[in-house]
C-alpha positions as CSV (number, residue, x, y, z in Angstrom):
1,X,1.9,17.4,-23.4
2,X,0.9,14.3,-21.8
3,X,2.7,10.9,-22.7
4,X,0.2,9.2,-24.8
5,X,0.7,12.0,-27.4
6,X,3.8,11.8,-27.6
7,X,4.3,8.2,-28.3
8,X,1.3,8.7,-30.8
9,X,3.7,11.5,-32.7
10,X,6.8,8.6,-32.2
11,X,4.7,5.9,-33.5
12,X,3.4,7.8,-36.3
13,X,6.6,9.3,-37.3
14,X,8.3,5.6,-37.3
15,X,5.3,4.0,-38.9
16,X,3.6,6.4,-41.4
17,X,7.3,6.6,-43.2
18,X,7.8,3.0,-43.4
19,X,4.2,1.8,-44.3
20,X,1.7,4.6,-45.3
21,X,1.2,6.5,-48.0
22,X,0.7,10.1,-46.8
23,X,-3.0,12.1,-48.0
24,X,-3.1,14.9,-46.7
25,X,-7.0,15.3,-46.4
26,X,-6.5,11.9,-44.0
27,X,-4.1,13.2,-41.7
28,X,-5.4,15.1,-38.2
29,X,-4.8,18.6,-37.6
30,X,-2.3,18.5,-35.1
31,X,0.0,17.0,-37.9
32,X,-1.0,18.8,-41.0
33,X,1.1,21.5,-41.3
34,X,4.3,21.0,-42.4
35,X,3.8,17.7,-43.8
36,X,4.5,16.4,-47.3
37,X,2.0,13.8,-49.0
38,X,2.9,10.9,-50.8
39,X,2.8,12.9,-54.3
40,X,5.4,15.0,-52.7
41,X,2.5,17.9,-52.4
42,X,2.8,20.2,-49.1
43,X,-0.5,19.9,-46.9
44,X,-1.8,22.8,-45.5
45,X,-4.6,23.4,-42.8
46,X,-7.5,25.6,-43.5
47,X,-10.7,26.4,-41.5
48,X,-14.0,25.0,-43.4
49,X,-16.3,27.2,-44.1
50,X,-19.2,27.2,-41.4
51,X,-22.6,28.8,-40.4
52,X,-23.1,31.6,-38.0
53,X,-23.1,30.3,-34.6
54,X,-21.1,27.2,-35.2
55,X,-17.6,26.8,-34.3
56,X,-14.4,27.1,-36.6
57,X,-13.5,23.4,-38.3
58,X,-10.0,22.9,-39.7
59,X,-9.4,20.4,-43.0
60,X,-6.1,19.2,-44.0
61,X,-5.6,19.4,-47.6
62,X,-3.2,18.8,-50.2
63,X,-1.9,22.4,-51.9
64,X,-0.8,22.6,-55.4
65,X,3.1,22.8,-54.1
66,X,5.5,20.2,-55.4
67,X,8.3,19.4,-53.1
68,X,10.8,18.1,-55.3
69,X,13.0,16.8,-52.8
70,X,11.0,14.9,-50.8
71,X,7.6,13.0,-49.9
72,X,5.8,11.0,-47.1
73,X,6.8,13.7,-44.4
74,X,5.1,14.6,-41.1
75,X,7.4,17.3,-39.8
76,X,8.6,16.2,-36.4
77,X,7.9,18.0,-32.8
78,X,12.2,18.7,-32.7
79,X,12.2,20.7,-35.9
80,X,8.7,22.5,-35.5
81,X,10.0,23.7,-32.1
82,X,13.7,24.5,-33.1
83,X,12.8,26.1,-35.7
84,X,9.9,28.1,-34.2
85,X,6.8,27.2,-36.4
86,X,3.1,26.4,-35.1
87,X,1.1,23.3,-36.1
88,X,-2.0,25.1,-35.8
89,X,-0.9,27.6,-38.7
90,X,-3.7,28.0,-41.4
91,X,-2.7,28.1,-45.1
92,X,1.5,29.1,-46.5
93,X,2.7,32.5,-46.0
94,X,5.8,34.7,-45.9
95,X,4.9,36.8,-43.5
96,X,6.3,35.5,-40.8
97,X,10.3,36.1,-42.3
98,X,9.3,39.8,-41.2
99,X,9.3,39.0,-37.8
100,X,13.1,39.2,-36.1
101,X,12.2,36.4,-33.3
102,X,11.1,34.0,-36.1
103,X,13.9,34.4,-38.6
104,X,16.4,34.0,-35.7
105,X,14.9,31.1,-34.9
106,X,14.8,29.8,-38.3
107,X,17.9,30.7,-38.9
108,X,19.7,29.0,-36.0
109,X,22.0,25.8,-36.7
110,X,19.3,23.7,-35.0
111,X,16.9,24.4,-37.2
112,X,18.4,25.5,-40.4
113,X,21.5,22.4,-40.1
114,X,18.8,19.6,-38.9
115,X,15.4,20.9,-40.6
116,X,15.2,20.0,-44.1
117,X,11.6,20.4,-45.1
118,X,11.3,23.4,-43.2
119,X,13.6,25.5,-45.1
120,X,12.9,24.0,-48.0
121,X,9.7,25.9,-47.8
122,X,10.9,29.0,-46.5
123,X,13.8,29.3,-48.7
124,X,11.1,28.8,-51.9
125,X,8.6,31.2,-50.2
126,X,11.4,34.1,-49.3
127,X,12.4,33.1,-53.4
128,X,8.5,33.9,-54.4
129,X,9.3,37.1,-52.6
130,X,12.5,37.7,-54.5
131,X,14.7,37.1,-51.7
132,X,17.6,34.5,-50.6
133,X,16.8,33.0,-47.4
134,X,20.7,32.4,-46.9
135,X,20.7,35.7,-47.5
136,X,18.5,36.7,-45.1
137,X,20.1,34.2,-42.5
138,X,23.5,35.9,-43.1
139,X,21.9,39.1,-42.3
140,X,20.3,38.0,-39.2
141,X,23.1,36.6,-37.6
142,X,24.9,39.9,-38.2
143,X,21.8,42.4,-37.2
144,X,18.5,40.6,-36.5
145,X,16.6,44.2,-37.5
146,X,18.7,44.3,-40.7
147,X,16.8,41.3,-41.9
148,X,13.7,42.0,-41.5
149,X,14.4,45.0,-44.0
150,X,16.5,43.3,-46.3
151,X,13.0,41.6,-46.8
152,X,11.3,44.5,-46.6
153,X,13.6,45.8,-49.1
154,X,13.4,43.7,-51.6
155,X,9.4,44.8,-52.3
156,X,8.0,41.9,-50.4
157,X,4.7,42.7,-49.6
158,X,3.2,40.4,-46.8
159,X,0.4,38.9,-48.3
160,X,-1.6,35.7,-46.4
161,X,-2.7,33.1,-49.2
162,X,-4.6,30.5,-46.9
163,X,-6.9,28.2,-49.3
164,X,-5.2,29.3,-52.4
165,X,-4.7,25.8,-54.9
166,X,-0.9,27.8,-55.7
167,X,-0.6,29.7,-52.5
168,X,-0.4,32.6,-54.3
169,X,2.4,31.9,-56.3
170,X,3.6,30.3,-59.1
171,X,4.5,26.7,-58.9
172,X,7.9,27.5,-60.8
173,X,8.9,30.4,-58.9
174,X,8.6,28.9,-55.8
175,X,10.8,25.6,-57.1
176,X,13.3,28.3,-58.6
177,X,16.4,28.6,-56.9
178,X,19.0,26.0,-55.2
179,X,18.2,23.6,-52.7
180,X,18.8,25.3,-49.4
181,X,20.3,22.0,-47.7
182,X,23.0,21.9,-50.9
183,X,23.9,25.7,-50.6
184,X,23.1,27.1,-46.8
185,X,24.7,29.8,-45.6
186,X,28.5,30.9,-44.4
187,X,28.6,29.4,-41.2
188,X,29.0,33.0,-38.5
């Protein structure tokens, strides 16, 4: 990364909280995903549709999630890269809580302890699946492949739901459930 863009991530982390309402259709790609507008809506990236021959565009938009918990939010480089997420991730999905490197990553103290928005969305995605994400924690701290098929278990069915308005779920099931950050798991 060079060093201007990283002080533009450090300015815009200190100044967009403190003086910006967040939209997520005016925010740039490499700070879309992850990010919480002003109306406490998730944004999420998506390619534009495009003719044959012309390269893939990506749109930041505002989904039909409600974060109850918070708003104005522009995930920051620490917790994307703690907690093993990519910027560059088009549309919401649970698919990647199948995937043993990603849930231990999620699942670490650095991310899970330090991380809020993060697993907020996780833990209300794995809950739109039918599963507890402290549950699945607990299980991958025991037995990383257990995990995966405790999800797997449950009858999730991996399912992408890019440029869906409710991401392919219901609004209340995926704000069912306790706040992760009041209720995280036993530590191991």
């Amino acid at each position: 990364m060079t060093v201007s863009f990283l002080v533009l991530v450090l300015l815009v982390s200190l100044i967009l909280p403190c003086t910006l309402a967040i939209i997520c259709e005016d925010l740039p790609q490499d700070l879309c995903a992850f990010a919480i507008s002003a109306s406490s809506q998730r944004c999420l990236l998506e390619s534009i549709p495009h003719r044959p021959g012309v390269a893939v565009e990506y749109q930041c938009r505002t989904s039909g999630v409600v974060v109850e918990t918070m708003s104005d939010w522009v995930e920051t480089d620490a917790c994307v890269s703690a907690c093993g997420v990519d910027r560059n991730s088009i549309g919401i999905s649970s698919d990647a809580l199948m995937e043993p490197h990603f849930t231990s990553k999620l699942c670490a103290v650095e991310c899970y302890d330090n991380c809020p928005n993060i697993i907020n969305l996780y833990f209300n995605l794995a809950a739109g699946e039918g599963v507890y994400l402290p549950d699945i924690c607990e299980a991958q701290r025991a037995n990383p492949q257990r995990a995966v098929l405790e999800f797997l278990g449950s009858g999730a069915a991996p399912s992408p739901v890019a440029g869906s308005d409710n991401l392919g779920y219901s609004e209340s099931s995926l704000l069912t459930g306790p706040s992760p950050i009041a209720s995280p798991p036993a530590s191991a």
